[in-house]
KOLVO-968253 format. One record per residue (C-alpha): residue number from 0; y negated, z negated, x. Coordinates in Angstrom, 2 decimals, decimal comma. Layout:
KOLVO-968253
(rec NUM (Y Z X));
...
***
This chain:
KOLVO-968253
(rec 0 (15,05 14,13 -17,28));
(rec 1 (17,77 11,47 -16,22));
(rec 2 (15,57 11,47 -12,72));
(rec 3 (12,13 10,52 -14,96));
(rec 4 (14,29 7,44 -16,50));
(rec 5 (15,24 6,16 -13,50));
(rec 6 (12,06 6,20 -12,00));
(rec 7 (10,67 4,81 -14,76));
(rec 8 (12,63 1,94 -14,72));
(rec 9 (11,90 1,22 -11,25));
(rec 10 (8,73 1,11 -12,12));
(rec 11 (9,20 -1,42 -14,90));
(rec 12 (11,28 -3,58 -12,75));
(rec 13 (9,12 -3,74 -9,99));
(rec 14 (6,29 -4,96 -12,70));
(rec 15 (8,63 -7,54 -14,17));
(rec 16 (8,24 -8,88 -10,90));
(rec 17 (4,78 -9,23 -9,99));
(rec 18 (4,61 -10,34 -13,44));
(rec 19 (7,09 -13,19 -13,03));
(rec 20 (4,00 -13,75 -10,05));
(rec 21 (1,43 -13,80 -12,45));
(rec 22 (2,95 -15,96 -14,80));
(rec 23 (4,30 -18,70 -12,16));
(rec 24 (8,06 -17,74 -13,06));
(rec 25 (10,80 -18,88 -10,74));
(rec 26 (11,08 -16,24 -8,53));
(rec 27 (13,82 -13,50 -9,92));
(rec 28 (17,70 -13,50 -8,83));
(rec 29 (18,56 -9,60 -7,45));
(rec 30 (21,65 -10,66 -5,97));
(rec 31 (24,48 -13,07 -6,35));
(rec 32 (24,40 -15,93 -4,70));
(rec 33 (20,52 -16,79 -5,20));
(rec 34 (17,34 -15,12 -2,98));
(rec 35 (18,04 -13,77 0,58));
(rec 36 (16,73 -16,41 3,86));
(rec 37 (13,05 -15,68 5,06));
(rec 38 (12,63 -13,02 7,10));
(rec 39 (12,63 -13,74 10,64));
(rec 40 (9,09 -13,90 12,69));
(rec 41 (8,29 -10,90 14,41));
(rec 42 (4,22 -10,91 14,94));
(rec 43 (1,15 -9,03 14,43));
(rec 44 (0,41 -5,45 15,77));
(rec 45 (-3,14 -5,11 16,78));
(rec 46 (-4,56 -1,61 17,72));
(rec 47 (-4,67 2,21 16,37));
(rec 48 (-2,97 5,63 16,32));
(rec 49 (-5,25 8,09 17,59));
(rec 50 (-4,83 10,94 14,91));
(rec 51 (-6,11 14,68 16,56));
(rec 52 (-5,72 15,87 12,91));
(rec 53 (-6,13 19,60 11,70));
(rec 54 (-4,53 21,30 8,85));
(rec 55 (-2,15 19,85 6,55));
(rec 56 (-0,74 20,40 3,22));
(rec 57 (-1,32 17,24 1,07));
(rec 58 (1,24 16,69 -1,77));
(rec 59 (4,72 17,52 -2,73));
(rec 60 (6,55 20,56 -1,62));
(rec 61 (7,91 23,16 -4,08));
(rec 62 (11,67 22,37 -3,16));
(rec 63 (11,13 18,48 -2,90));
(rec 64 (13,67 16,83 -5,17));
(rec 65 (12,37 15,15 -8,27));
(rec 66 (8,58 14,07 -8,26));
(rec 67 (5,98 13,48 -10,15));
(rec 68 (3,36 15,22 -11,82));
(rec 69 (0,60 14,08 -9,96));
(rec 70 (2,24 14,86 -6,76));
(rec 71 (2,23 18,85 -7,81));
(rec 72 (1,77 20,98 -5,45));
(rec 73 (1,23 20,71 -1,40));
(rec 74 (-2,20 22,28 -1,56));
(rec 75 (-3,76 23,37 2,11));
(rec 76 (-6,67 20,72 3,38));
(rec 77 (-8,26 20,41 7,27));
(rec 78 (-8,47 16,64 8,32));
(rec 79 (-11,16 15,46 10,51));
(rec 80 (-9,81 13,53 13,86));
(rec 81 (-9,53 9,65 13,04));
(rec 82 (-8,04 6,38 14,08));
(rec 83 (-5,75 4,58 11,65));
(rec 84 (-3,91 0,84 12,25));
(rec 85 (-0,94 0,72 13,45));
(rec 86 (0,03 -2,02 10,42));
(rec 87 (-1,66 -3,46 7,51));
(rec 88 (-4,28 -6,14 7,84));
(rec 89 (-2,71 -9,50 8,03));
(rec 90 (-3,27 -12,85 6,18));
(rec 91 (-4,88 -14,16 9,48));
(rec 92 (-6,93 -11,17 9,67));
(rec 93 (-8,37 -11,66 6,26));
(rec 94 (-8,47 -15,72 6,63));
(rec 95 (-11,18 -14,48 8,76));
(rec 96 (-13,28 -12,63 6,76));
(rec 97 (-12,89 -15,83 4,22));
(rec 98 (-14,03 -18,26 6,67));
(rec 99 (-17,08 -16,22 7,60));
(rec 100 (-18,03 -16,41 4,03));
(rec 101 (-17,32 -12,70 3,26));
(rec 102 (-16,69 -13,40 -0,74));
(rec 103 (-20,77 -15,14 -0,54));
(rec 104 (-21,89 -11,65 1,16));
(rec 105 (-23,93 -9,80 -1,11));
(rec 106 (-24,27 -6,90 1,45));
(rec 107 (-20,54 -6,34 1,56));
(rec 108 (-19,61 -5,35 -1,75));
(rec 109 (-20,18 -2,18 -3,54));
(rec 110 (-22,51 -3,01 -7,14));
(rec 111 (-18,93 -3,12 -8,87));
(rec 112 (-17,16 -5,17 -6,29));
(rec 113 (-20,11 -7,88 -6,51));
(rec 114 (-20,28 -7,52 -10,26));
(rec 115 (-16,03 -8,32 -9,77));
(rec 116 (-16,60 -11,01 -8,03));
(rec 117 (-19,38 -12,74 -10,16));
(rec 118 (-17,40 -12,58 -13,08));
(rec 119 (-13,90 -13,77 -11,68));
(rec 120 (-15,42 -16,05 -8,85));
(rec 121 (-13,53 -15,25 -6,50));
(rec 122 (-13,61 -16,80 -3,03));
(rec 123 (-10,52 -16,03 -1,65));
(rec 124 (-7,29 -13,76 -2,66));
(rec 125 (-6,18 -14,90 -6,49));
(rec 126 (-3,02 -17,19 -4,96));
(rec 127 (-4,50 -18,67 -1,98));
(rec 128 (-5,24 -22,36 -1,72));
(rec 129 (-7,10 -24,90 0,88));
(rec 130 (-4,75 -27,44 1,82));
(rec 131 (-5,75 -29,88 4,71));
(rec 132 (-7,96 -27,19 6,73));
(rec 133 (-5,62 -24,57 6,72));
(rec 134 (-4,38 -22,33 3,71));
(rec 135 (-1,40 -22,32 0,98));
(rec 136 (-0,45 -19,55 -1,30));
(rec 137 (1,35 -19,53 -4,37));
(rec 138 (4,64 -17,77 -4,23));
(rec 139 (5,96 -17,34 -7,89));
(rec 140 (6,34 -21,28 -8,72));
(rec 141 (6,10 -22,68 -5,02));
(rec 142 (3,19 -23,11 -3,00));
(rec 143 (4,13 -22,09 0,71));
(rec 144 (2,44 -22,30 3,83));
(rec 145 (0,03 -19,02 4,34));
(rec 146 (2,22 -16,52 6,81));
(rec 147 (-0,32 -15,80 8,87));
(rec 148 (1,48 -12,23 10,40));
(rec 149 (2,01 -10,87 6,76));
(rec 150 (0,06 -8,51 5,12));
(rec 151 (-2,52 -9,99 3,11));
(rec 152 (-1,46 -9,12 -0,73));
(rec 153 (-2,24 -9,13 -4,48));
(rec 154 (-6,19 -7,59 -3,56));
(rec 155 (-8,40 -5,40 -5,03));
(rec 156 (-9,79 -2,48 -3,97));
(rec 157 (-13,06 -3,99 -3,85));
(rec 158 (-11,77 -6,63 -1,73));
(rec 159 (-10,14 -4,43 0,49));
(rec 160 (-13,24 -2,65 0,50));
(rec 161 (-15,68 -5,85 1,54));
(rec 162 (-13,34 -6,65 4,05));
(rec 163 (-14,04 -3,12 5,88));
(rec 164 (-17,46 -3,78 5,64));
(rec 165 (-17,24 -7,05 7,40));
(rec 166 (-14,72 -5,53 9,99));
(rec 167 (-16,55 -2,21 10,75));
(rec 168 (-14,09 -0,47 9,44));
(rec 169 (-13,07 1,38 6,17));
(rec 170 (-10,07 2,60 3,94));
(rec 171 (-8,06 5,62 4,90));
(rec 172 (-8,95 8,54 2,43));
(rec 173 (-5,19 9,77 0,41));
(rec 174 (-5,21 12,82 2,97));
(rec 175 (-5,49 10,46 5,97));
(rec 176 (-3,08 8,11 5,13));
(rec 177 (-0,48 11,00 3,76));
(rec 178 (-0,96 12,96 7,25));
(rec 179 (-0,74 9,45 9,65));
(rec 180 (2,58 8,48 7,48));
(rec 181 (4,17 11,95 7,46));
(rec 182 (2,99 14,87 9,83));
(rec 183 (5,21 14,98 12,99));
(rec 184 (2,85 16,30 15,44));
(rec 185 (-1,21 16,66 15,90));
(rec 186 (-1,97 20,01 14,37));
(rec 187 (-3,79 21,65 17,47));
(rec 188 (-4,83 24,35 14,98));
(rec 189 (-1,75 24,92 13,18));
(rec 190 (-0,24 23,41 9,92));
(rec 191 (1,33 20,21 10,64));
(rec 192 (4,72 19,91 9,29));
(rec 193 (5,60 16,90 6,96));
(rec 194 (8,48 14,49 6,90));
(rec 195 (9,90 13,10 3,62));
(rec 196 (9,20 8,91 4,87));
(rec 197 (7,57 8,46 8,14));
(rec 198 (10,69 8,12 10,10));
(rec 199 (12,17 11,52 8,98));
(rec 200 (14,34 12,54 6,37));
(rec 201 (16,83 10,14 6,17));
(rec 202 (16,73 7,54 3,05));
(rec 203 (15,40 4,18 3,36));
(rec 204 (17,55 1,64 4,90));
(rec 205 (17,24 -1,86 5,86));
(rec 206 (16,43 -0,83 9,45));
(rec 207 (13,48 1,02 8,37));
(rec 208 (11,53 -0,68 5,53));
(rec 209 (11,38 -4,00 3,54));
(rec 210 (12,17 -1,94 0,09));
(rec 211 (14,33 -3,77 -2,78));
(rec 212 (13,38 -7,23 -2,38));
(rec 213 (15,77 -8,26 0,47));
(rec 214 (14,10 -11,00 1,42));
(rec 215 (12,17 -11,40 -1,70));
(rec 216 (9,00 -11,11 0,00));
(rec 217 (6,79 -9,68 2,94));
(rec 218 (7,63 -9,43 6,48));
(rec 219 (5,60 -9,77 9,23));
(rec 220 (3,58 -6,68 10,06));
(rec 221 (5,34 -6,10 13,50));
(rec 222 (8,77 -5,67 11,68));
(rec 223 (10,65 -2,78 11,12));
(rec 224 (10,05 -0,57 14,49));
(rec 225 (12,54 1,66 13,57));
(rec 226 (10,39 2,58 10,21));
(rec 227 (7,14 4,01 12,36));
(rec 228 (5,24 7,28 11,93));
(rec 229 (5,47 10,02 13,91));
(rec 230 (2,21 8,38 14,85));
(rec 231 (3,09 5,09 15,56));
(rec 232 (2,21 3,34 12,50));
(rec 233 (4,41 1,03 11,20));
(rec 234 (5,31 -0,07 7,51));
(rec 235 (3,98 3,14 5,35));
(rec 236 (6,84 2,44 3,25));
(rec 237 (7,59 -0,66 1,74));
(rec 238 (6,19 -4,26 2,70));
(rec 239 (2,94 -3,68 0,43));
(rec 240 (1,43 -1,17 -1,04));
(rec 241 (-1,63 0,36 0,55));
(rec 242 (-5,14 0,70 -1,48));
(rec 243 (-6,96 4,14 -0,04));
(rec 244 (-10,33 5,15 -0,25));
(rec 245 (-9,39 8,32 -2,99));
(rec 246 (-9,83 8,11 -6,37));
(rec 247 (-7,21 9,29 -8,22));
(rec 248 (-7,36 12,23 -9,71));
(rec 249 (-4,96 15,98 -10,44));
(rec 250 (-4,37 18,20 -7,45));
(rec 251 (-5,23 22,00 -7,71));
(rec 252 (-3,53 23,48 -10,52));
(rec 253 (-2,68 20,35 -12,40));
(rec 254 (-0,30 21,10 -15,11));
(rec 255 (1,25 18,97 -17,70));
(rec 256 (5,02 19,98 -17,93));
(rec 257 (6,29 16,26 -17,88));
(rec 258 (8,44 15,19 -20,89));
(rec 259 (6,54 11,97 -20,60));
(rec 260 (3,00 13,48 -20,70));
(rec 261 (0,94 10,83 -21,01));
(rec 262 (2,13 9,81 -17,22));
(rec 263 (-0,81 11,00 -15,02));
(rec 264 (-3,73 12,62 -17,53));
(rec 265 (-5,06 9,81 -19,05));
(rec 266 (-5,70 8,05 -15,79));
(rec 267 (-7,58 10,40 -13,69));
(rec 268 (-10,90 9,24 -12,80));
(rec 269 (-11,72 5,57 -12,01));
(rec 270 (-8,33 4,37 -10,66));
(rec 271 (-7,50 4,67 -6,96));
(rec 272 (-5,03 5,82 -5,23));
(rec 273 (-2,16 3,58 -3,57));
(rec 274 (0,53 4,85 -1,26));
(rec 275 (3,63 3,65 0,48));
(rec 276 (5,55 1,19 -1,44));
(rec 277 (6,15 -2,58 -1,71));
(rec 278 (8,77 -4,93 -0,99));
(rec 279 (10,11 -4,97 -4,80));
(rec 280 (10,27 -1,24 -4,77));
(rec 281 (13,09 0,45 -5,42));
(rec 282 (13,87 3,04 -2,23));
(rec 283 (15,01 5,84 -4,05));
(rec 284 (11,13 5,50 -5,86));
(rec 285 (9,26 5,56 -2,85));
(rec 286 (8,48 8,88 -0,23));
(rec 287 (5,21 9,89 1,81));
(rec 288 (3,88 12,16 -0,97));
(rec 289 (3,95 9,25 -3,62));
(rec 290 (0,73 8,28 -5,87));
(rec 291 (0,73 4,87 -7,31));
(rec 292 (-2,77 4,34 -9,10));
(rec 293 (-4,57 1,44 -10,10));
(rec 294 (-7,68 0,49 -11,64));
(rec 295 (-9,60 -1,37 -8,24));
(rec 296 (-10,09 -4,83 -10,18));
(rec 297 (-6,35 -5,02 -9,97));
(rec 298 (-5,14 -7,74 -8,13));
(rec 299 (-1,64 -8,35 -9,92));
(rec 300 (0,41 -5,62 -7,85));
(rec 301 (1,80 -6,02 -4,49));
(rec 302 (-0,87 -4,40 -3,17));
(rec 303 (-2,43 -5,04 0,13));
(rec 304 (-4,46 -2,09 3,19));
(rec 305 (-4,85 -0,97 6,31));
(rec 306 (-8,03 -0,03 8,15));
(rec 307 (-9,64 3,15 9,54));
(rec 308 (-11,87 3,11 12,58));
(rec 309 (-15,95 4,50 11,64));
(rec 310 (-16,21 7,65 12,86));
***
């Protein structure tokens, strides 16, 4: 029970934060002595893992520590061979889908993306800003220079979905993402065993994964080597988190035997599923088997996506 509280007030804190975002707060104090130094530059990281796939058990082992409801129980399913990116698309990235006039595309958007974007207007990410050719973006109560290496953030799934459209692309599925981030080998016809966080076992450190708000923001996508997949893929955990194609909804067997019942039940259905982690997540919060769920208008959360190739 102690476990649910704590997690539960990770979660809180985390959306105190994106709320102090929303609101144009100062950005919040985590540490003494004021907010950590930008992170240092460290670059894209173009390409894909090539992912042989095969069988894999999706969700939350039986002797994982605490977790959640929804993450109850690893449940057999076969994955199709795909290619995944190695990071999250980037602000530049998505500049480009902007400048090509990807918001004015009808043919992009899904009939509930377009009818999102008709009522909110929306020509460009919800904190972006022209300035003098190039772009701005509100940062809590600054407006800073667009990073052009970071992952884009604060986007909707339908955004995230246009954008694939545009790109020739599309969003992982929950079972893709889950076996790029945390099975250790390609199948080859066998059950793929799963890590706890894409490196291994070990907890997050600061080696690993922009968790915690150490630099009170997102790094570069090329950062945090030491964090990749068994795969190659890079920033699973932390950074942003990651809008899939799933929808979110019970695994096999779903039983409520939560004290806090009303966690996971009343949400199944039109929400989507997010994975991974952002940087004002707490680390002890976050693990490959994770479902964070959203409604896909939501553009408040530090949520951002990677691509899968068309098969």
């Amino acid at each position: 029970m102690h476990l649910l509280a704590l997690a539960h007030s990770d979660m809180h804190c985390e959306a105190f934060t994106y709320m102090r975002q929303t609101l144009g707060y100062p950005a919040p104090r985590f540490r003494a002595g004021g907010n950590a130094p930008p992170m240092k530059e460290a670059g894209p990281l173009p390409g894909d893992a090539m992912i042989a796939g095969g069988a894999f058990a999706l969700g939350a082992s039986q002797d994982a520590p605490f977790v959640f409801d929804n993450e109850k129980w690893a449940h057999p399913v076969e994955v199709a061979p795909f290619r995944i990116a190695r990071a999250p698309v980037t602000n530049a990235e998505f500049c480009a889908f902007v400048e090509d006039g990807g918001y004015l595309k009808r043919a992009l958007w899904s009939r509930q993306g377009w009818g999102w974007r008709a009522r909110t207007g929306a020509q460009h990410p919800v904190y972006w800003q022209r300035s003098d050719g190039g772009w701005l973006r509100r940062d809590f109560d600054r407006m800073r220079e667009l990073e052009p290496h970071a992952p884009v953030a604060h986007v909707t799934w339908y955004e995230a979905e246009a954008y694939c459209n545009w790109a020739g692309r599309r969003l992982p599925t929950e079972a893709e993402w889950e076996f790029a981030a945390s099975a250790t080998a390609d199948a080859a016809g066998a059950e793929a065993s799963k890590r706890r966080y894409p490196w291994g076992d070990a907890d997050p450190d600061v080696a690993r994964a922009n968790l915690d708000a150490p630099t009170m923001g997102c790094a570069d996508v090329a950062a945090f080597a030491a964090g990749d997949s068994a795969h190659g893929c890079r920033q699973m955990i932390g950074n942003v988190w990651e809008w899939t194609a799933t929808p979110f909804y019970p695994y096999p067997g779903f039983v409520i035997d939560f004290p806090y019942k009303e966690y996971s039940a009343p949400w199944f259905g039109y929400r989507k599923v997010l994975k991974g982690g952002a940087w004002a997540t707490r680390p002890r919060f976050t693990r490959n088997t994770l479902r964070n769920y959203f409604p896909p208008h939501r553009n408040d959360v530090y949520a951002g996506f990677r691509t899968c190739a068309l098969a």
